[in-house]
N, CA, C and O atoms as a GROMACS GRO file, in nm:
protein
  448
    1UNK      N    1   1.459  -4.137  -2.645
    1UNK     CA    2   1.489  -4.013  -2.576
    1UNK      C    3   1.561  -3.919  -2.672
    1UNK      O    4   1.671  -3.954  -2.716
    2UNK      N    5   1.510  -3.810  -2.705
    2UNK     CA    6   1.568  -3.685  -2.772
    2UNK      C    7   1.672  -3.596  -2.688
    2UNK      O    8   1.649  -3.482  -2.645
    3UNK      N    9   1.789  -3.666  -2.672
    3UNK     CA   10   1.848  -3.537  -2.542
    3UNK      C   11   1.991  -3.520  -2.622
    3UNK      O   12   2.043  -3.599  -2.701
    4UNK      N   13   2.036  -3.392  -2.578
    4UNK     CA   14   2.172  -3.352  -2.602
    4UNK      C   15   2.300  -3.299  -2.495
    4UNK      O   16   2.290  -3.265  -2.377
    5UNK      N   17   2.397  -3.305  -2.564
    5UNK     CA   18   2.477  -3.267  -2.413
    5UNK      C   19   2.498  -3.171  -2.423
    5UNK      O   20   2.587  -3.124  -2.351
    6UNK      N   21   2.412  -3.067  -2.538
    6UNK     CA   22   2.410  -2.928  -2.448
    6UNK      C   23   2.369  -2.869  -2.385
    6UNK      O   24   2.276  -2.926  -2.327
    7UNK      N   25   2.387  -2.742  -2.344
    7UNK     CA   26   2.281  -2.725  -2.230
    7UNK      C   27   2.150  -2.672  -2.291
    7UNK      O   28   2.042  -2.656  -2.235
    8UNK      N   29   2.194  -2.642  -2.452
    8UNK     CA   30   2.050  -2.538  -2.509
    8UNK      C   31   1.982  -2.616  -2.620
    8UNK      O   32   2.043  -2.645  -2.722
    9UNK      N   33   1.829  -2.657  -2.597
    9UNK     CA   34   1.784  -2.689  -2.730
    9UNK      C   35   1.717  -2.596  -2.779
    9UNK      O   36   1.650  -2.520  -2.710
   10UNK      N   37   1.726  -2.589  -2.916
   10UNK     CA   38   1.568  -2.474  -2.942
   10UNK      C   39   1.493  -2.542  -3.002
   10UNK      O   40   1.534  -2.608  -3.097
   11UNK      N   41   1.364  -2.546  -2.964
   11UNK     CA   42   1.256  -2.622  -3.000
   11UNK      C   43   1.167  -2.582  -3.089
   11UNK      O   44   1.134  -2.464  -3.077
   12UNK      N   45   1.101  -2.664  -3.206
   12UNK     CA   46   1.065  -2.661  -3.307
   12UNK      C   47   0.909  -2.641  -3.249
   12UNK      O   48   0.861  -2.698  -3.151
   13UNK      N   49   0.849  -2.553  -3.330
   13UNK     CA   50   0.718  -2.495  -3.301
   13UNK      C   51   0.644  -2.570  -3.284
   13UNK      O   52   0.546  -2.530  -3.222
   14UNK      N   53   0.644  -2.719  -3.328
   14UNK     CA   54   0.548  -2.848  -3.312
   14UNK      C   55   0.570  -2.905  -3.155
   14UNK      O   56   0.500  -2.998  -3.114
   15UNK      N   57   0.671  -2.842  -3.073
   15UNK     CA   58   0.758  -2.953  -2.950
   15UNK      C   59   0.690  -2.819  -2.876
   15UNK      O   60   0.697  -2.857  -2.759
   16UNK      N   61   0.622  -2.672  -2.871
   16UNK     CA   62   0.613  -2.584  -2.834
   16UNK      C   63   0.503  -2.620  -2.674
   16UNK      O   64   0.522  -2.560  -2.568
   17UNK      N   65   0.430  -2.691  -2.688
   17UNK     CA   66   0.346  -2.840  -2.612
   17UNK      C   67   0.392  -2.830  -2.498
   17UNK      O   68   0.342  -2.769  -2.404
   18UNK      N   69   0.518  -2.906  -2.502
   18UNK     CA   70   0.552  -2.946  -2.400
   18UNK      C   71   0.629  -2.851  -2.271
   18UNK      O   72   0.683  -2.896  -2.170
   19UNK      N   73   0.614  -2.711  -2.313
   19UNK     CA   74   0.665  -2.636  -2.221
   19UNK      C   75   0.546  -2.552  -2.145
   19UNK      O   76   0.563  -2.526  -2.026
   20UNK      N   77   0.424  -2.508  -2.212
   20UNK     CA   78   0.325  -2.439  -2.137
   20UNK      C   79   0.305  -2.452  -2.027
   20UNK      O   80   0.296  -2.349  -1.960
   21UNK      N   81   0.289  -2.596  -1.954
   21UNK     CA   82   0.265  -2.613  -1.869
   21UNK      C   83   0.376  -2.501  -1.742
   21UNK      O   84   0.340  -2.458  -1.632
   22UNK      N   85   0.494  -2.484  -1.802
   22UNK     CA   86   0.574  -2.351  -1.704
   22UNK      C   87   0.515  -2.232  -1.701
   22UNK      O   88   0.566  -2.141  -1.637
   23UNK      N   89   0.401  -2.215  -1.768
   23UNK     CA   90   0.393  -2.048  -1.789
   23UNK      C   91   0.220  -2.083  -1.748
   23UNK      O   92   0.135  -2.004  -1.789
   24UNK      N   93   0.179  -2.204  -1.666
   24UNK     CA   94   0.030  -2.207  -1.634
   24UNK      C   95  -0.013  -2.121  -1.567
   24UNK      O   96  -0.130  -2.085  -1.579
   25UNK      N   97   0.061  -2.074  -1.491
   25UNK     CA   98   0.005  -1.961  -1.300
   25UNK      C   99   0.113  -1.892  -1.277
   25UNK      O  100   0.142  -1.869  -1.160
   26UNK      N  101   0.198  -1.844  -1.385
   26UNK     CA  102   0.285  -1.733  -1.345
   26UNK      C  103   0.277  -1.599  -1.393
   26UNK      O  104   0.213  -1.601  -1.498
   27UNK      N  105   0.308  -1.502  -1.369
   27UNK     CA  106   0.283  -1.346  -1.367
   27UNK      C  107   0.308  -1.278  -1.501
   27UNK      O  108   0.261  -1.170  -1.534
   28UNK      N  109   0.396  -1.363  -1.581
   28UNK     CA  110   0.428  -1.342  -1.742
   28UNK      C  111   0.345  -1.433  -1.768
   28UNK      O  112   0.427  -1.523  -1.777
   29UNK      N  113   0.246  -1.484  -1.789
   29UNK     CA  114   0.201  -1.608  -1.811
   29UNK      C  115   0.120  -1.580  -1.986
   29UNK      O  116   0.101  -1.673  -2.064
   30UNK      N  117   0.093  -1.475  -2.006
   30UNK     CA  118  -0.017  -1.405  -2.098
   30UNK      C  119   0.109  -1.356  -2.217
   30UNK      O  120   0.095  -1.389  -2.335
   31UNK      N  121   0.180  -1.310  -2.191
   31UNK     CA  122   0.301  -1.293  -2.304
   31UNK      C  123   0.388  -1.422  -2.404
   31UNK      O  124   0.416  -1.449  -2.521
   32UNK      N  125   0.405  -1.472  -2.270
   32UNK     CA  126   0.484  -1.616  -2.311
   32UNK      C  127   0.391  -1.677  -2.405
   32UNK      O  128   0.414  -1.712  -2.521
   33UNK      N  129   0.252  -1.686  -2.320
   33UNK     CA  130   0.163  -1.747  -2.406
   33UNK      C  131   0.152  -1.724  -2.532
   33UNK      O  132   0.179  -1.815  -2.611
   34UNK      N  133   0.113  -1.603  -2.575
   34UNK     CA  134   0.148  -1.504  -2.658
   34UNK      C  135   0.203  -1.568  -2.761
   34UNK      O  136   0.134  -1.613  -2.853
   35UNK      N  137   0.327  -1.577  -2.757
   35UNK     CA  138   0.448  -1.643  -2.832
   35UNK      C  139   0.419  -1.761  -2.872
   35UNK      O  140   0.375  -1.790  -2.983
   36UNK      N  141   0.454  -1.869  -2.745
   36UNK     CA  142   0.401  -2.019  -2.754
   36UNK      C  143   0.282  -2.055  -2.873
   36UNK      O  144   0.295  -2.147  -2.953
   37UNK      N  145   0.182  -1.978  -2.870
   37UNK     CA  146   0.060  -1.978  -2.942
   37UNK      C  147   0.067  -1.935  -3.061
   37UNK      O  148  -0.037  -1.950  -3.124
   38UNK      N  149   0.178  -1.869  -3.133
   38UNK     CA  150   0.265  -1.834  -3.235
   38UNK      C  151   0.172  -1.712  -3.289
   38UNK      O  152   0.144  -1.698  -3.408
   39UNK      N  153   0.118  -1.608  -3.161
   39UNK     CA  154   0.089  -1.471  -3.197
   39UNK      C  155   0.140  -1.367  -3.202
   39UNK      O  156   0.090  -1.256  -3.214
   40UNK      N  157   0.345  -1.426  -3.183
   40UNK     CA  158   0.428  -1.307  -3.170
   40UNK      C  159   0.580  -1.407  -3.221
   40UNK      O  160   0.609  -1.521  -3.186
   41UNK      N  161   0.655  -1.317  -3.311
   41UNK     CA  162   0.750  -1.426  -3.333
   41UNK      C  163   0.824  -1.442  -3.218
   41UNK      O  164   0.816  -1.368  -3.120
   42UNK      N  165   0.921  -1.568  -3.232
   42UNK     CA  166   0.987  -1.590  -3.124
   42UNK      C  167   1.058  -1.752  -3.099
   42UNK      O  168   1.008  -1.850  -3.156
   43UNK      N  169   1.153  -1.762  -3.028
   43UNK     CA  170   1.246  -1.861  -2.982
   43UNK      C  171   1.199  -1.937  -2.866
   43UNK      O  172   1.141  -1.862  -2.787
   44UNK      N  173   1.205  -2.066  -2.825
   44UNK     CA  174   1.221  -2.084  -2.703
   44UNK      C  175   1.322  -2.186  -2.716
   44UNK      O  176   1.372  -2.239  -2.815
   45UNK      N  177   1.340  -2.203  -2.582
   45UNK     CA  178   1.505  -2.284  -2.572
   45UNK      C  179   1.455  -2.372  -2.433
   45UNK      O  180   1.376  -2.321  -2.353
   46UNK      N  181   1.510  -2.511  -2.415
   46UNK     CA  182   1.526  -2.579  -2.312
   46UNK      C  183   1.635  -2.652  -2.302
   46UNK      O  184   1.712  -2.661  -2.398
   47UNK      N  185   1.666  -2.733  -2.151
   47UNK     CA  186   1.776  -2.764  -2.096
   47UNK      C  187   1.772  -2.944  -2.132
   47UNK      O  188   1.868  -3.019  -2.114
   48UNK      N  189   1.630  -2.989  -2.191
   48UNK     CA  190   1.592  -3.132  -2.187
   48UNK      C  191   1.486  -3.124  -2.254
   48UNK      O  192   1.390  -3.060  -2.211
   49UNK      N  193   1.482  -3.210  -2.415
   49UNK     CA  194   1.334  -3.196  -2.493
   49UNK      C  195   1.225  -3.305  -2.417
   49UNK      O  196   1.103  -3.305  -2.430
   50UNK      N  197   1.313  -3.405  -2.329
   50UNK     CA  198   1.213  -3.492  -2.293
   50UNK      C  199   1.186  -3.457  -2.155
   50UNK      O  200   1.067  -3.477  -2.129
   51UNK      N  201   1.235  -3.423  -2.082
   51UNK     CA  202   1.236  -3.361  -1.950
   51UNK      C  203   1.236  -3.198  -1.896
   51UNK      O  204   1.248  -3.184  -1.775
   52UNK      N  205   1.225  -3.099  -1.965
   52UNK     CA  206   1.299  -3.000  -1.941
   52UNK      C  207   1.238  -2.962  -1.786
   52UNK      O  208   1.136  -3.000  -1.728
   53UNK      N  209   1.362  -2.859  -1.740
   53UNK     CA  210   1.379  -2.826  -1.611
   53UNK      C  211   1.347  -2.673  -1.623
   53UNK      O  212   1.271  -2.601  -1.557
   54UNK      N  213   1.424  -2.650  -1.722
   54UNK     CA  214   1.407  -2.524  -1.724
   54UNK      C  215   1.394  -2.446  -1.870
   54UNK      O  216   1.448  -2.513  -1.958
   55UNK      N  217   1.332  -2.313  -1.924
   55UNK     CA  218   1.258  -2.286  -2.026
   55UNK      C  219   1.298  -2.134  -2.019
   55UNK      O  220   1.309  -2.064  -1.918
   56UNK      N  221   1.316  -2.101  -2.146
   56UNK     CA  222   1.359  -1.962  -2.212
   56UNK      C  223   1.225  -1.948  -2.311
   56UNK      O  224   1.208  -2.034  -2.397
   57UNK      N  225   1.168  -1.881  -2.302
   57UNK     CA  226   1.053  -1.822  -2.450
   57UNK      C  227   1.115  -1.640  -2.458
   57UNK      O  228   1.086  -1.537  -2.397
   58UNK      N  229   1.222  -1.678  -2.578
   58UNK     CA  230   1.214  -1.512  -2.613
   58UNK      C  231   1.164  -1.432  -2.761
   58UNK      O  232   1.170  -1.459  -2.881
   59UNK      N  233   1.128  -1.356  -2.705
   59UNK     CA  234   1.038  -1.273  -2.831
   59UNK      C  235   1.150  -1.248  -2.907
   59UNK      O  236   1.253  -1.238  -2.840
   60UNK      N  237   1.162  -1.235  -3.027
   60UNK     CA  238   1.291  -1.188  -3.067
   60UNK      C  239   1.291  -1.008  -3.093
   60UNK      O  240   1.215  -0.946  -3.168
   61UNK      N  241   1.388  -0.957  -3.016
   61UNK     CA  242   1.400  -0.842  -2.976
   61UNK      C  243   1.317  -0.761  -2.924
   61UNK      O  244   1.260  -0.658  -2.962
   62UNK      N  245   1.319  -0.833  -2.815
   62UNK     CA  246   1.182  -0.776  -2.772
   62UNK      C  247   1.233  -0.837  -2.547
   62UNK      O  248   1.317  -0.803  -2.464
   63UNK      N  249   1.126  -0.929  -2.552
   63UNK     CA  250   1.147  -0.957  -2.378
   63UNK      C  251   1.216  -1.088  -2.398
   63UNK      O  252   1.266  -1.131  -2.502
   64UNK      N  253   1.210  -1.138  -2.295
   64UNK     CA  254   1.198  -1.313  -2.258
   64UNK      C  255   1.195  -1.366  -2.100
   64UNK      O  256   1.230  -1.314  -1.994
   65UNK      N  257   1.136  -1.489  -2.136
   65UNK     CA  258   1.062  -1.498  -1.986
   65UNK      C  259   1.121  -1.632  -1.936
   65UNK      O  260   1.093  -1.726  -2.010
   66UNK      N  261   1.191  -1.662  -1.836
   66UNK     CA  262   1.271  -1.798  -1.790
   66UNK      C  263   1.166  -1.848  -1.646
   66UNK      O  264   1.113  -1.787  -1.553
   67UNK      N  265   1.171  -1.959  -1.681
   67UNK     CA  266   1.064  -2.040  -1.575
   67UNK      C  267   1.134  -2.226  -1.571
   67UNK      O  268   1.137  -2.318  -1.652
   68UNK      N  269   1.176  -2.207  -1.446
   68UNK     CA  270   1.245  -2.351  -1.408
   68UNK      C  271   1.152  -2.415  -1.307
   68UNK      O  272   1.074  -2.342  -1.247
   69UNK      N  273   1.154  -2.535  -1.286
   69UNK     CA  274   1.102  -2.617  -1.198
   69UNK      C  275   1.206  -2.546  -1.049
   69UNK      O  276   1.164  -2.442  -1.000
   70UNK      N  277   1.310  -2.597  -1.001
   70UNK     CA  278   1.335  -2.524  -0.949
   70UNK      C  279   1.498  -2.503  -0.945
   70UNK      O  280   1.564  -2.577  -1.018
   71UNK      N  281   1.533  -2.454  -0.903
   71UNK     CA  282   1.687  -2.360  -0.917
   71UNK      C  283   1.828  -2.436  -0.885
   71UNK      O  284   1.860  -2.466  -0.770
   72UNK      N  285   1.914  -2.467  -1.005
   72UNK     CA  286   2.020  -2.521  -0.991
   72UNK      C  287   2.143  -2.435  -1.027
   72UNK      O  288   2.139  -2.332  -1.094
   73UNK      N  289   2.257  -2.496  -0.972
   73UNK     CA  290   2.334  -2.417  -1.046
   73UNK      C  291   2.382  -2.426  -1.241
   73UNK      O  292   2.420  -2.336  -1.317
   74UNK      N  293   2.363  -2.548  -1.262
   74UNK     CA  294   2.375  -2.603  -1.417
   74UNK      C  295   2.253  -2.454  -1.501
   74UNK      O  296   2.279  -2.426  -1.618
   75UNK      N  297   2.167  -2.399  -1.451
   75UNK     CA  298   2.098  -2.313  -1.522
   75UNK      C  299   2.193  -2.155  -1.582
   75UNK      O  300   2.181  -2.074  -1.674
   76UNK      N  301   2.287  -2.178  -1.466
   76UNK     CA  302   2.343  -2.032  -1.452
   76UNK      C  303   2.416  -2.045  -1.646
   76UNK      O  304   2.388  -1.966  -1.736
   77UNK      N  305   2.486  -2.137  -1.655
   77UNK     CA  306   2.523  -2.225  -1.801
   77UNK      C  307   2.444  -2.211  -1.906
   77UNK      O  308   2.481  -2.175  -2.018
   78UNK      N  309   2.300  -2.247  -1.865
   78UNK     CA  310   2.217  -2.219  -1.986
   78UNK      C  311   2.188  -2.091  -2.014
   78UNK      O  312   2.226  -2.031  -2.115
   79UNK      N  313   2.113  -2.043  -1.917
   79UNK     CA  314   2.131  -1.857  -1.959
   79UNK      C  315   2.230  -1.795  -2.035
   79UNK      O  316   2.202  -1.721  -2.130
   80UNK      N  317   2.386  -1.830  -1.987
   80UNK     CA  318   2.464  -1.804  -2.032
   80UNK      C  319   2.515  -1.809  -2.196
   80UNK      O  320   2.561  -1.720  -2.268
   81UNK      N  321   2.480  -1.979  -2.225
   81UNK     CA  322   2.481  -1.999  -2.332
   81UNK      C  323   2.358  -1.919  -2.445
   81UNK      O  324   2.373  -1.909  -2.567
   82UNK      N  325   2.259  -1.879  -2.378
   82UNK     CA  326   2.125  -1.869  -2.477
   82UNK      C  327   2.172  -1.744  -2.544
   82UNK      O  328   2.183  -1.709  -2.661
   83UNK      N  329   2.208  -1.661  -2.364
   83UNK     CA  330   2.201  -1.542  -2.410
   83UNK      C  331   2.396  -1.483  -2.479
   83UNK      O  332   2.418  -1.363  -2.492
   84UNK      N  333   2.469  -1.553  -2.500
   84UNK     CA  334   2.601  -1.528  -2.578
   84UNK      C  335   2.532  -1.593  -2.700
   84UNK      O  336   2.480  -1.517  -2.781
   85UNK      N  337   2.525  -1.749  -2.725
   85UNK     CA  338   2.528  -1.776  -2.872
   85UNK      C  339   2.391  -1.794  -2.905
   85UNK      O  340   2.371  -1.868  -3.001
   86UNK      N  341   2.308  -1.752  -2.857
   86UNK     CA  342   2.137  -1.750  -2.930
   86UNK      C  343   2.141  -1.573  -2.962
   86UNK      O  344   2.202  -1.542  -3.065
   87UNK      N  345   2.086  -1.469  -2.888
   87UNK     CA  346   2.044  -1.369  -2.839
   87UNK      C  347   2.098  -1.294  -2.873
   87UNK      O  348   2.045  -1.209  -2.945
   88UNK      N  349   2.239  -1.287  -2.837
   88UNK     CA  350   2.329  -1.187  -2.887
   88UNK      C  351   2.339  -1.154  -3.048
   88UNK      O  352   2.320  -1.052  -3.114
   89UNK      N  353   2.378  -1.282  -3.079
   89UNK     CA  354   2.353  -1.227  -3.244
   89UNK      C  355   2.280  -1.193  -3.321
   89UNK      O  356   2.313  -1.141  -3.427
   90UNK      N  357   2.117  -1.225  -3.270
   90UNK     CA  358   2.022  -1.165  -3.380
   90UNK      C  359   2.013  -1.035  -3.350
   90UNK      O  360   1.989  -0.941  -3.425
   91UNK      N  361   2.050  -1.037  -3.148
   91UNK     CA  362   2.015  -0.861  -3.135
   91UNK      C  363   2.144  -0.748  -3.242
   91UNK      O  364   2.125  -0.630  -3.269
   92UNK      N  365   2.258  -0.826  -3.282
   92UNK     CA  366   2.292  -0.767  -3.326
   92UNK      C  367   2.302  -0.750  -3.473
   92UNK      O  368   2.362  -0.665  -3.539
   93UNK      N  369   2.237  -0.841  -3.505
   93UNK     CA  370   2.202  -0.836  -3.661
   93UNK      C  371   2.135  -0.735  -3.698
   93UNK      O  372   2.164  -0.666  -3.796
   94UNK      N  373   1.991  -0.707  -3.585
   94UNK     CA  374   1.892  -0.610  -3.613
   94UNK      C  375   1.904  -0.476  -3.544
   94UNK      O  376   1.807  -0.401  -3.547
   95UNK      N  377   2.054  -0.427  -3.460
   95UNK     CA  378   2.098  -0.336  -3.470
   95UNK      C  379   1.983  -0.298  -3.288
   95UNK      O  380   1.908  -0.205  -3.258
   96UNK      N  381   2.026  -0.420  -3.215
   96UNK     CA  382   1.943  -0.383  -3.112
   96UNK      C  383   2.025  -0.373  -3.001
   96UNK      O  384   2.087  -0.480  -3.002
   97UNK      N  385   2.060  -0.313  -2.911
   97UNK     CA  386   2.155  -0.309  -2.773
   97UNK      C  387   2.112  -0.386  -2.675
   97UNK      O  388   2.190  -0.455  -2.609
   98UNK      N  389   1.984  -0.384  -2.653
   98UNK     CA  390   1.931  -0.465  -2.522
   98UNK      C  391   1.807  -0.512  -2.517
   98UNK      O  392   1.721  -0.483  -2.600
   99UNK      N  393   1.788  -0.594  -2.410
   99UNK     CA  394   1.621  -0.695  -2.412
   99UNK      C  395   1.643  -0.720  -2.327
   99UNK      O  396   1.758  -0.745  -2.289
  100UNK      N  397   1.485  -0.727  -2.218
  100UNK     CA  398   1.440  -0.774  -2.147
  100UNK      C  399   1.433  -0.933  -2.067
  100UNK      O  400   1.406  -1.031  -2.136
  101UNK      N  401   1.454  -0.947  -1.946
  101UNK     CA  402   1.458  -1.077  -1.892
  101UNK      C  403   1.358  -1.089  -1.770
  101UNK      O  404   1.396  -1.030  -1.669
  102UNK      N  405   1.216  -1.166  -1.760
  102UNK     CA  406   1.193  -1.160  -1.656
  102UNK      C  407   1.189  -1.314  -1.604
  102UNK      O  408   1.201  -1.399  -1.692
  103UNK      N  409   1.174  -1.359  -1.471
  103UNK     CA  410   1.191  -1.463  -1.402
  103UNK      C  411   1.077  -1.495  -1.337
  103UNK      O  412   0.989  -1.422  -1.291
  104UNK      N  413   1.088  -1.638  -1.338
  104UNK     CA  414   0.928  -1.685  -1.244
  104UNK      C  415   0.929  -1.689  -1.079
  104UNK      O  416   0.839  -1.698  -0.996
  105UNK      N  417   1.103  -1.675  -1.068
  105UNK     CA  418   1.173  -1.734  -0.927
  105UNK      C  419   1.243  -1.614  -0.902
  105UNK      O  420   1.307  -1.548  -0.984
  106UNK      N  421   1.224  -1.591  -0.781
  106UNK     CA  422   1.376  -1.427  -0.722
  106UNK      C  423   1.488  -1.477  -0.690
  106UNK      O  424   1.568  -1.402  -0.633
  107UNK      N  425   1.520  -1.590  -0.711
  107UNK     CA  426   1.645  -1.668  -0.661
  107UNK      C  427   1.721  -1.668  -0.803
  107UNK      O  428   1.844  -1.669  -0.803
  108UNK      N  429   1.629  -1.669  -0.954
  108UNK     CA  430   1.737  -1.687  -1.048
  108UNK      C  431   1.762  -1.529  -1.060
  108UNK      O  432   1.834  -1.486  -1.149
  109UNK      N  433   1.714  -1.462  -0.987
  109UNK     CA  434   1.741  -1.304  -1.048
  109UNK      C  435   1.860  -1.326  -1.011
  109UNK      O  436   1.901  -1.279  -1.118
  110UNK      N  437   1.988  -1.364  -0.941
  110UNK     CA  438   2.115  -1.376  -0.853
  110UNK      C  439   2.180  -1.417  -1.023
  110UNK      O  440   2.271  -1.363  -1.086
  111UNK      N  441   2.121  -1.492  -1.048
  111UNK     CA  442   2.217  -1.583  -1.187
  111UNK      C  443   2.211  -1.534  -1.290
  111UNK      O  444   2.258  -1.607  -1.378
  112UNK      N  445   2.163  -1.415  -1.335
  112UNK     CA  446   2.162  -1.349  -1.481
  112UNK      C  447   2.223  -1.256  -1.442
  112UNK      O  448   2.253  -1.166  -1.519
   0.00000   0.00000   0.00000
């Protein structure tokens, strides 16, 4: 088992596999893909490399698209973390103020 006790992994473009299946029949489904398929640069992050629950694919400076199995409070943590110590700093490396978040669920819109 590959797991950590944090809440954020970022996954190596070879592990990129095992998350599609979140972005099969959802409304971002063609962007994420996008990325995943490595036709746009970009990050993704999960909560579990062997299990994940829940999934960040962000473009870098650009959108990002979150898709969970379904809604806990332990997610509110990961967002949190992605978007302070992932997100924040490249946006500010490259001199960017803000980016996009969309959701697969209207229930996590409450938690970002």
């Amino acid at each position: 088992m590959r797991y950590t006790e944090s809440a954020c992994i970022e996954l190596k473009k070879r592990d990129y596999e095992i998350v599609k299946k979140f972005f099969a029949d959802k409304k971002y489904r063609v962007p994420a893909m996008a990325m995943l398929n490595g036709d746009f640069p970009g990050k993704v992050f999960v909560d579990n490399i062997d299990n994940p629950e829940i999934v960040v694919v962000w473009a870098l400076s650009r959108w990002s698209y979150i898709s969970c199995r379904e809604i806990s409070n332990k997610h509110e943590e990961f967002i949190k973390e992605i978007i302070i110590n992932k997100v924040s700093p490249i946006l500010n490396k490259v001199g960017e103020n803000n980016f996009e978040i969309h959701v697969d669920k209207a229930d996590l819109r409450g938690e970002i």
